[in-house]
Backbone bond lengths (Angstrom), bond angles and torsions (degrees), N, CA, C in turn:
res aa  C-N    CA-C-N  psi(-1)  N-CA   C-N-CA  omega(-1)  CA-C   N-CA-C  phi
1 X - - - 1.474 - - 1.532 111.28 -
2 X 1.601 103.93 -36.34 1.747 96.84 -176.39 1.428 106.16 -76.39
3 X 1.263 119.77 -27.87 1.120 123.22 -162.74 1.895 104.90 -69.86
4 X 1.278 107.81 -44.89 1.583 97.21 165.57 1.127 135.23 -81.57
5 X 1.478 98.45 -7.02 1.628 90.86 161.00 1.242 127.77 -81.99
6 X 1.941 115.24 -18.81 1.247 113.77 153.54 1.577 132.71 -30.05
7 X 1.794 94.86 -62.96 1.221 136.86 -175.40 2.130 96.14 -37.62
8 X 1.382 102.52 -54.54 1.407 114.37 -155.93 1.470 115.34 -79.48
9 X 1.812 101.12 -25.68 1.662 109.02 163.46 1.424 106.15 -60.27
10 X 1.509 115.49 -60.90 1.311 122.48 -149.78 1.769 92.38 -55.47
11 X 1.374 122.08 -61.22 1.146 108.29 174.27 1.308 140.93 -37.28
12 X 1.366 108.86 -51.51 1.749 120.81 154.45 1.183 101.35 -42.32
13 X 1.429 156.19 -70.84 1.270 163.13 -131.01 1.706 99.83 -85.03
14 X 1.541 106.16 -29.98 1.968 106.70 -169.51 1.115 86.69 -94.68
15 X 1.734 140.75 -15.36 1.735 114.40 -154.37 1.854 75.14 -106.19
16 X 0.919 132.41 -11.22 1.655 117.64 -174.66 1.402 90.22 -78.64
17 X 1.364 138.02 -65.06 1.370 137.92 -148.52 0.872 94.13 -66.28
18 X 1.804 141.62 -54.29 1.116 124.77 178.82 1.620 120.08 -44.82
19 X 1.226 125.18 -46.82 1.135 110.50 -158.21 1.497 110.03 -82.80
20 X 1.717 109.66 -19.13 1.249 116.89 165.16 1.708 123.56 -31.46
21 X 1.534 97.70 -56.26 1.477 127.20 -147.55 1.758 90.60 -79.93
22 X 1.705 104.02 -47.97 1.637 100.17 -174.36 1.405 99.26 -57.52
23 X 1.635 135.38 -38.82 1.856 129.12 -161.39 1.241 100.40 -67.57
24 X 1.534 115.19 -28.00 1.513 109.07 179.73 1.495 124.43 -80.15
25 X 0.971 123.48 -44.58 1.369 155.66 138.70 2.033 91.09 -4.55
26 X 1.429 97.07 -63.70 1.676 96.58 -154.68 1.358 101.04 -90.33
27 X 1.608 127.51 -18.61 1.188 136.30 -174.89 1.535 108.00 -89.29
28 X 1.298 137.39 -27.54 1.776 129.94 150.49 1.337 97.56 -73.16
29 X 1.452 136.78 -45.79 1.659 111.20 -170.28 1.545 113.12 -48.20
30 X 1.796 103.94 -45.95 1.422 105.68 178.51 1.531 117.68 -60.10
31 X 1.214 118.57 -33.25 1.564 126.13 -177.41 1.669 103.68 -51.23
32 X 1.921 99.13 -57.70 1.668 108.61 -169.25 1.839 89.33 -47.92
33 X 1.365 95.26 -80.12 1.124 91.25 173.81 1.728 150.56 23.06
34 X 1.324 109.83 -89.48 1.459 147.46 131.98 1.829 107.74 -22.77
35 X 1.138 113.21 -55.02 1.403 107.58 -158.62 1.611 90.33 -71.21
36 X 1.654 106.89 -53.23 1.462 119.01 -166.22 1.937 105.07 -39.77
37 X 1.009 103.49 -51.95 1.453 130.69 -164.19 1.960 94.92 -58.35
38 X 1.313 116.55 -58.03 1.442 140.06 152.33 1.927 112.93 -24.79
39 X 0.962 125.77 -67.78 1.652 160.23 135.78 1.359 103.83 -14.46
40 X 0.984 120.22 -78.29 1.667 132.27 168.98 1.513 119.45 -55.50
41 X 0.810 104.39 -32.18 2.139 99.42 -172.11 1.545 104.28 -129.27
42 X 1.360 127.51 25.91 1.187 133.44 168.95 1.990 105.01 -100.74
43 X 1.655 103.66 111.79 0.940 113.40 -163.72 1.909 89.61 -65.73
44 X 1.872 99.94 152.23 1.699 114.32 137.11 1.069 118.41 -14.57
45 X 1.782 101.64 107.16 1.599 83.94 151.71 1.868 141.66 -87.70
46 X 1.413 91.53 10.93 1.444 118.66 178.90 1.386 121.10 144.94
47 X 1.498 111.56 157.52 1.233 115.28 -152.81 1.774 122.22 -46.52
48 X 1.546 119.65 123.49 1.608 112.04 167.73 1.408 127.89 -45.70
49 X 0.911 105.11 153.98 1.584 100.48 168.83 1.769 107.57 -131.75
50 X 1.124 104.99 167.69 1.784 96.32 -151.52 1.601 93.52 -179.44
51 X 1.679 124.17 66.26 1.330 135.07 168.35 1.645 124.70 -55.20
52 X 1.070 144.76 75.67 1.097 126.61 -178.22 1.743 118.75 -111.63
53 X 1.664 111.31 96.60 1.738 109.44 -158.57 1.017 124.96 -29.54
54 X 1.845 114.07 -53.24 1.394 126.73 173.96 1.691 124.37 -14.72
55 X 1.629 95.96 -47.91 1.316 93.95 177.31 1.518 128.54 -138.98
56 X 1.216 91.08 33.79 1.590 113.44 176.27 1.475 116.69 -71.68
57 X 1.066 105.99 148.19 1.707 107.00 -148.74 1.800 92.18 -127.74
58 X 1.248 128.99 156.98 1.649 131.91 152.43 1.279 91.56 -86.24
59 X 1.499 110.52 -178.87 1.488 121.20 -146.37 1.744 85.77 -137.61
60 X 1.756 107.57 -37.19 1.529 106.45 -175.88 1.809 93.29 -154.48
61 X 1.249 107.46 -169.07 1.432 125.99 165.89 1.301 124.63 -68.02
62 X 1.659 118.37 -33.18 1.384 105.31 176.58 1.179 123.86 -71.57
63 X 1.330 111.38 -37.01 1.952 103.61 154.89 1.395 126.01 -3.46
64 X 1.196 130.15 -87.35 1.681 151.11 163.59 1.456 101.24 -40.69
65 X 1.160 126.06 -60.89 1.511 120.05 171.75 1.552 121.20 -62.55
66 X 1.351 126.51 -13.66 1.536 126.61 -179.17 1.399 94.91 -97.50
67 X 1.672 114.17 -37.85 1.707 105.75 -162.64 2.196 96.33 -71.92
68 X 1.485 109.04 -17.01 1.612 94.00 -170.76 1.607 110.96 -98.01
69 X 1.578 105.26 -0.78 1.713 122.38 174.84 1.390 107.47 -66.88
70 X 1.973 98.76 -42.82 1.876 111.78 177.93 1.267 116.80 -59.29
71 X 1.273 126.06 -29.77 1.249 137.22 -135.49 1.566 117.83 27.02
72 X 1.624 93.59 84.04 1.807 96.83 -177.94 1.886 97.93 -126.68
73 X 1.201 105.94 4.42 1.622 117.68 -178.20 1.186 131.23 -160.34
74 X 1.675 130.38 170.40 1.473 106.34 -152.90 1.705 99.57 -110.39
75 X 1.381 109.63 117.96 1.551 97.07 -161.99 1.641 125.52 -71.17
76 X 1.545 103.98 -3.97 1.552 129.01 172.78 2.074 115.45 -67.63
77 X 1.460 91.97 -4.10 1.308 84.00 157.98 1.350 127.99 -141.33
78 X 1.151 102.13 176.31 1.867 106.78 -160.57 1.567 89.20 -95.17
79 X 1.105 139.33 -28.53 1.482 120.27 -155.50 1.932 98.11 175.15
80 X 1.220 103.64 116.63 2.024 115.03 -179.56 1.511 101.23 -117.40
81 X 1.016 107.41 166.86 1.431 126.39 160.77 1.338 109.25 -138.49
82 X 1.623 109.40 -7.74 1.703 96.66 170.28 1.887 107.35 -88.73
83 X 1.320 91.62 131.02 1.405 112.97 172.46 1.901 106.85 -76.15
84 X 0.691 129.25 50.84 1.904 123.61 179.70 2.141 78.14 -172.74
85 X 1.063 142.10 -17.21 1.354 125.30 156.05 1.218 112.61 -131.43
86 X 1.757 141.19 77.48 1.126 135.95 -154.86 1.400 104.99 -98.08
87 X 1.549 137.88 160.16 0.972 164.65 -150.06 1.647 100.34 -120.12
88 X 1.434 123.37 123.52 1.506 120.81 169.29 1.599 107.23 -64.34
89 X 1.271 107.62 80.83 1.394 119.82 167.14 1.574 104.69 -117.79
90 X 1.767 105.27 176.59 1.694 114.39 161.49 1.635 98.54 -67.14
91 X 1.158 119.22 -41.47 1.717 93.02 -159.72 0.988 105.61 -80.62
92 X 1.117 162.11 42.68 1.537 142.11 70.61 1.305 144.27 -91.15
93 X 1.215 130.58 11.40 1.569 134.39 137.33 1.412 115.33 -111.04
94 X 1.411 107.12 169.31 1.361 133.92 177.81 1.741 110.04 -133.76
95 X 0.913 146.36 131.15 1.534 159.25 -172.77 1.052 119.98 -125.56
96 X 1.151 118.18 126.33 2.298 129.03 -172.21 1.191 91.40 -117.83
97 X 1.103 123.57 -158.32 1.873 165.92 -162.63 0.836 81.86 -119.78
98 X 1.419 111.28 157.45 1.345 126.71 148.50 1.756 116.12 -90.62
99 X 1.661 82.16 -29.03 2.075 88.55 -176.22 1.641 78.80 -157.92
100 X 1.544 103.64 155.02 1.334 123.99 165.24 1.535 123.66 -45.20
101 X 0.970 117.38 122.32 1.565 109.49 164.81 1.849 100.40 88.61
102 X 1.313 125.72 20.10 1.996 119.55 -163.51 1.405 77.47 -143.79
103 X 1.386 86.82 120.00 1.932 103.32 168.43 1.572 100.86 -70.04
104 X 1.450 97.61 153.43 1.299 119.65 -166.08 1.314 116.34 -45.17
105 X 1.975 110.45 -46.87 1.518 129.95 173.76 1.608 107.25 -38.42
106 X 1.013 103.70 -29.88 1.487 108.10 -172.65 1.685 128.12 -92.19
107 X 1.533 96.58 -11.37 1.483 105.66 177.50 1.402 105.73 173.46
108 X 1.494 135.76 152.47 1.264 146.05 159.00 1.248 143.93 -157.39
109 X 0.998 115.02 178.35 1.573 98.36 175.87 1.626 110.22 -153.22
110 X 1.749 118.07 108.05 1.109 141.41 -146.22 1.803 105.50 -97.31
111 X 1.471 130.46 114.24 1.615 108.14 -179.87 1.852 83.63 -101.17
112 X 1.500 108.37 161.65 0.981 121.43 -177.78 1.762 110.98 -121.14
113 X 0.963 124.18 159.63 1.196 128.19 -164.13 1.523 108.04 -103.77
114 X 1.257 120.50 126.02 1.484 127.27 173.56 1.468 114.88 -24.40
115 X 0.962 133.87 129.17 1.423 150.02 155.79 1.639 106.29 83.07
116 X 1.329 108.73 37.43 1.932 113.15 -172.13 1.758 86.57 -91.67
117 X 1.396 102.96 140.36 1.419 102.00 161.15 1.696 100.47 66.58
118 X 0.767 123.01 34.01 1.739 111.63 -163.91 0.926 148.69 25.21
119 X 1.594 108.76 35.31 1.157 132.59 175.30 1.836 96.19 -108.94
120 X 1.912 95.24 127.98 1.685 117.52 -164.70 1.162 99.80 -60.90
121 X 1.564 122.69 -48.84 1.205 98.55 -145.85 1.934 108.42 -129.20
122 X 1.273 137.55 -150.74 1.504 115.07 -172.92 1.757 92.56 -92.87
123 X 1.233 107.68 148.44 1.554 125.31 124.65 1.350 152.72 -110.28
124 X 1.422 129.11 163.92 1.119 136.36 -167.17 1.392 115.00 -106.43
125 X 1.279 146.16 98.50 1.481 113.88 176.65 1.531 126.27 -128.50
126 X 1.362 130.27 151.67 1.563 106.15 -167.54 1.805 102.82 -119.80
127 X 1.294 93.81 144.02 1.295 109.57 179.57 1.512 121.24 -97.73
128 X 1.109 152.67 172.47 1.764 163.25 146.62 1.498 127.21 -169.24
129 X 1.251 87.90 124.72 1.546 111.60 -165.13 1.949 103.20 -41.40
130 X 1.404 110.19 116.51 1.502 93.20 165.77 2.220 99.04 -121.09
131 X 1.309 86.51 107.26 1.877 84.26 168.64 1.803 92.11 90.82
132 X 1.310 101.39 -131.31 1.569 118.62 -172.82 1.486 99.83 -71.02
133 X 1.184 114.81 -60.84 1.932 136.39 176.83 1.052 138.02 -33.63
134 X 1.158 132.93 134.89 1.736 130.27 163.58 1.459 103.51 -71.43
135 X 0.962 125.80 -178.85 1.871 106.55 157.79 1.683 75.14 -176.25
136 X 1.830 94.73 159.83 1.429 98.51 -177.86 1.635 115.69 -99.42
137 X 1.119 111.66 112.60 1.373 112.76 175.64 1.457 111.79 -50.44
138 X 1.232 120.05 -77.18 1.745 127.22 -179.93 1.419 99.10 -154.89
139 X 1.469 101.01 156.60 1.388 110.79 175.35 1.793 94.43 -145.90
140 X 1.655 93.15 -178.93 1.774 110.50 -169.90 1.562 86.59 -125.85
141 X 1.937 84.01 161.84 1.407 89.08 149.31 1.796 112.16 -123.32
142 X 0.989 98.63 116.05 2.039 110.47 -140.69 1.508 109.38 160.05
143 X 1.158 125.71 149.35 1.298 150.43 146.05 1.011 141.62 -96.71
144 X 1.812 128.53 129.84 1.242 118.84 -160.40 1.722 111.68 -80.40
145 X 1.709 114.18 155.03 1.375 106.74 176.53 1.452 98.94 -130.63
146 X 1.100 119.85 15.92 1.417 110.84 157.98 1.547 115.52 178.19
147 X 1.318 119.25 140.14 1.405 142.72 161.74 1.420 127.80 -70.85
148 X 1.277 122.03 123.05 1.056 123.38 155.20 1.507 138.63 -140.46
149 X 1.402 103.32 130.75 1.758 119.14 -177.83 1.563 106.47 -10.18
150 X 0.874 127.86 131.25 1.647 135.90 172.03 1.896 92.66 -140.32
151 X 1.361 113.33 134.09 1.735 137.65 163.92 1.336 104.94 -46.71
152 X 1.396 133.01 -54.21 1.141 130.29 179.22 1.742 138.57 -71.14
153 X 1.799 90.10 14.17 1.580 109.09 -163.77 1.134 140.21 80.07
154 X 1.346 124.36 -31.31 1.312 149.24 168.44 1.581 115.04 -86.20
155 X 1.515 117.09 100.15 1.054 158.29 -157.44 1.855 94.43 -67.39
156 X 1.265 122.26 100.78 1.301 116.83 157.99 1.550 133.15 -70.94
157 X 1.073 116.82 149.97 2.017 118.32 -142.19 1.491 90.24 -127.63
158 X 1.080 111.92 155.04 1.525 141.57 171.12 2.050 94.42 -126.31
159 X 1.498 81.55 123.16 1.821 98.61 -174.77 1.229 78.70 -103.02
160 X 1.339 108.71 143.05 2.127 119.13 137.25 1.468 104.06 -106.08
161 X 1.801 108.06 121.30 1.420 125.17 157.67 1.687 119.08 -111.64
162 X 1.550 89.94 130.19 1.134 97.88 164.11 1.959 134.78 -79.72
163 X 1.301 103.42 148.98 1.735 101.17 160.64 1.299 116.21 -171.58
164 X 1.216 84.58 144.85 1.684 79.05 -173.92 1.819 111.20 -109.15
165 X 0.832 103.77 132.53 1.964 114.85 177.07 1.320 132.41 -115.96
166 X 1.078 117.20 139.51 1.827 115.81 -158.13 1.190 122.50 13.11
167 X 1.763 116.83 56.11 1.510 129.70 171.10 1.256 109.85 95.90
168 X 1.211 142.77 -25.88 1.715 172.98 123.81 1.368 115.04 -4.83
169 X 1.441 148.62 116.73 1.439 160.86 -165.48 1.332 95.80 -107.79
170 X 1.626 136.24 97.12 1.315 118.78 158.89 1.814 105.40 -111.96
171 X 1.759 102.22 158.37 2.071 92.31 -165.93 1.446 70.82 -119.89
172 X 1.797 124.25 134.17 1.606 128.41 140.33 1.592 106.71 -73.29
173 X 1.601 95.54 132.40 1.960 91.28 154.44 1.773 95.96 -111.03
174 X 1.387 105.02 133.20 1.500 118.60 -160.32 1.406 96.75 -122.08
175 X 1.402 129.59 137.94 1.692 124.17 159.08 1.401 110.45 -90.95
176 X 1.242 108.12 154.89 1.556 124.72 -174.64 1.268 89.52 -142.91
177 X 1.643 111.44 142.68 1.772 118.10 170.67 1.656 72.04 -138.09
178 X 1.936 87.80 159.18 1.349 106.93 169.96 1.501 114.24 -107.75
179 X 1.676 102.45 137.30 1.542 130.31 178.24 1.329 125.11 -144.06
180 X 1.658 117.25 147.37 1.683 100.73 -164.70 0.951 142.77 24.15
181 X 1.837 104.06 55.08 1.784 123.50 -176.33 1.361 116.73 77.42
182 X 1.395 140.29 -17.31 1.365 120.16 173.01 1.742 95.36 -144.78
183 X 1.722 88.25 174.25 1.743 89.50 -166.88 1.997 86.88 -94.13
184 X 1.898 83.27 156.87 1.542 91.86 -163.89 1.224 80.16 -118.01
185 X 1.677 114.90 -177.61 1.621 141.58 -168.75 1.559 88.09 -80.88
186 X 1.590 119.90 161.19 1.108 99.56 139.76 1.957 113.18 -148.09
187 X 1.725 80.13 -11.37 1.489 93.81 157.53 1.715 113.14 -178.83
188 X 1.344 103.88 -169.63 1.759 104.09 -177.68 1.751 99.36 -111.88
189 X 1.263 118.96 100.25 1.352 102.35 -171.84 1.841 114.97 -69.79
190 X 1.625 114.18 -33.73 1.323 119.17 -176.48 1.473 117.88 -131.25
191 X 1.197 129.96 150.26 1.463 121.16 160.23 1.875 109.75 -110.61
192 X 1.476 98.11 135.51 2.104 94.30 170.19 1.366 85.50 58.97
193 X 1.795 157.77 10.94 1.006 137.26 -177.07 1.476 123.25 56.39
194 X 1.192 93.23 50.02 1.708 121.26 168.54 1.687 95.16 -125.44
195 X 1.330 116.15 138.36 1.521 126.80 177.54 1.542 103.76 -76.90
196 X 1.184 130.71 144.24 1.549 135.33 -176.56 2.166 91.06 -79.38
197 X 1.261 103.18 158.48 1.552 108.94 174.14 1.893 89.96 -78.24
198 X 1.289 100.27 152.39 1.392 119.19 178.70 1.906 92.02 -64.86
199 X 1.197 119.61 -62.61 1.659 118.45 -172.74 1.949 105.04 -67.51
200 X 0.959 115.83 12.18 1.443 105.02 173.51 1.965 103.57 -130.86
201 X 1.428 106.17 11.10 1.544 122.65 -156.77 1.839 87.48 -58.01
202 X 1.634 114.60 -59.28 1.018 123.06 -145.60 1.740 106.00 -79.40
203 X 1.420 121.56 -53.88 0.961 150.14 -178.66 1.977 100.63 -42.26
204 X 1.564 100.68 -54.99 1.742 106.63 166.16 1.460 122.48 -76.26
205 X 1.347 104.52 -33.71 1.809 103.25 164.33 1.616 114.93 -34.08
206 X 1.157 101.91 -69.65 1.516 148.49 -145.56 2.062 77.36 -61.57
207 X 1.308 132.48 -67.69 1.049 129.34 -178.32 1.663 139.09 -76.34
208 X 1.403 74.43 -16.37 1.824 95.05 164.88 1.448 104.79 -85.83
209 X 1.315 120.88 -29.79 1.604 120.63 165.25 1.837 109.32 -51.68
210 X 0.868 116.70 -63.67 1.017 145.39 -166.18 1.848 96.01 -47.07
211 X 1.360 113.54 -61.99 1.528 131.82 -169.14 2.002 108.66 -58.63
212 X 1.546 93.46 -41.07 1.306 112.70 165.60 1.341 116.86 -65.29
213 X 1.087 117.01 -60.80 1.615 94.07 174.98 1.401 127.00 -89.41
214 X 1.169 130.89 -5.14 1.313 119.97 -170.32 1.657 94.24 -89.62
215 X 1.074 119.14 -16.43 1.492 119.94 -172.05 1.654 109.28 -101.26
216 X 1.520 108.34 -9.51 1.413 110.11 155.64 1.594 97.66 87.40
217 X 1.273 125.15 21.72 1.549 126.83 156.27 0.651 118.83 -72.81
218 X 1.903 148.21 -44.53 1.299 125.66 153.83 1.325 118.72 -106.04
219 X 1.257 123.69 140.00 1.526 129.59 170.16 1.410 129.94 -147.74
C-alpha cells in the first residue's frame, strides 16, 4: 500500500514539473516573442548610413574642389585606383554637411576610405571654416552609421569603432553631438551590436571613453 502511494506522489510530482517546464517554455517564447514584435515596429532613430566606394557617387562639383582645398588627394588626376596616390573621386571619399542648410565651403565632414594615403583602415574627420580656412575640428578612426536630427542643425552621429583585444574583435557604436566647434562623446550606445543595459550605460561609457582616446580613435 505504501509502496503505491509512493508510486502515486512521484507521479503527481512528474505531471507538475512537466507542466511547470511547458508554462515556462511558452512564457519566454512569448517574451522572445514580444521583444521580436518590439524590434520590428520600433521606428528609426535617424537616418542609416551604409558607405560602400564601389558605388559612391558626388552629389555636385564642390566635392573634388573641397577634397583638393584639404589636401587629402592629388588634383592632377582624373580618376586612381591607387589608394597611397588617390584621385578626388567617390571611390575614395564620401562628403556630408557639416550642419543643414551651410554649404560645404563652410564646413564638412569627409569619411575616408581604408588604406588612402596609407592609412589601413577608414576615417572620419570634421572640418569648419575658421577665417579664410578649413581647419580640422576632430576626426575618428571609425565611420559613421547613422545620423540623427539635432534642433541646432548639426546632425548627431553614431561612430562604429573598431579594436581588437587579447586576439578578440570588439566594434563600439558611440554617439557624438556637436558643441564648442567639434562633435563630443556622449556615450557608447552598443558593443558587437548588443545594446549596453540602461543601469550599466554610464559605468561602460565612461570606459569605452577611455579605450577611445588613449588608443587615439577619437581626437
Amino acid at each position: 500500500m505504501q509502496k503505491k502511494r509512493a508510486l502515486y506522489l512521484v507521479g503527481l510530482i512528474g505531471l507538475a514539473l512537466a507542466a511547470w517546464f511547458i508554462f515556462k517554455k511558452q512564457e519566454l517564447a512569448n517574451q522572445v516573442d514580444s521583444i521580436e514584435k518590439t524590434k520590428l515596429s520600433a521606428p528609426t532613430k535617424g537616418q542609416e548610413i551604409s558607405t560602400d566606394f564601389n558605388i559612391n557617387t558626388f552629389k555636385s562639383k564642390k566635392e573634388p574642389l573641397l577634397l583638393k582645398q584639404l589636401r587629402l588627394c592629388d588634383s592632377t588626376l582624373q580618376w586612381s585606383e591607387d589608394e597611397n596616390r588617390p584621385s578626388c573621386t567617390p571611390n575614395f571619399f564620401r562628403v556630408f554637411p557639416l550642419k543643414k542648410g551651410l554649404d560645404l565651403s563652410q564646413g564638412c565632414m569627409v569619411l575616408m576610405k581604408a588604406g588612402v594615403n596609407h592609412f589601413p583602415v577608414r576615417r572620419f574627420v570634421i572640418y569648419e571654416r575658421e577665417g579664410t580656412q578649413l581647419v580640422q575640428a576632430n576626426g575618428f578612426i571609425g565611420y559613421p552609421i547613422e545620423l540623427r536630427p539635432n534642433a541646432n542643425g548639426y546632425d548627431d552621429i553614431v561612430i562604429r569603432f573598431f579594436e581588437r583585444y587579447q586576439g578578440e574583435k570588439y566594434f563600439y557604436n558611440c554617439l557624438f553631438t556637436w558643441k564648442q566647434h567639434r562633435y563630443q562623446y556622449v556615450c557608447c550606445e552598443q558593443i558587437n551590436d548588443a545594446d549596453i543595459k540602461p543601469e550599466k550605460q554610464k559605468e561602460v561609457s565612461a570606459e569605452i571613453w577611455k579605450i577611445l582616446y588613449e588608443k587615439q580613435l577619437a581626437f
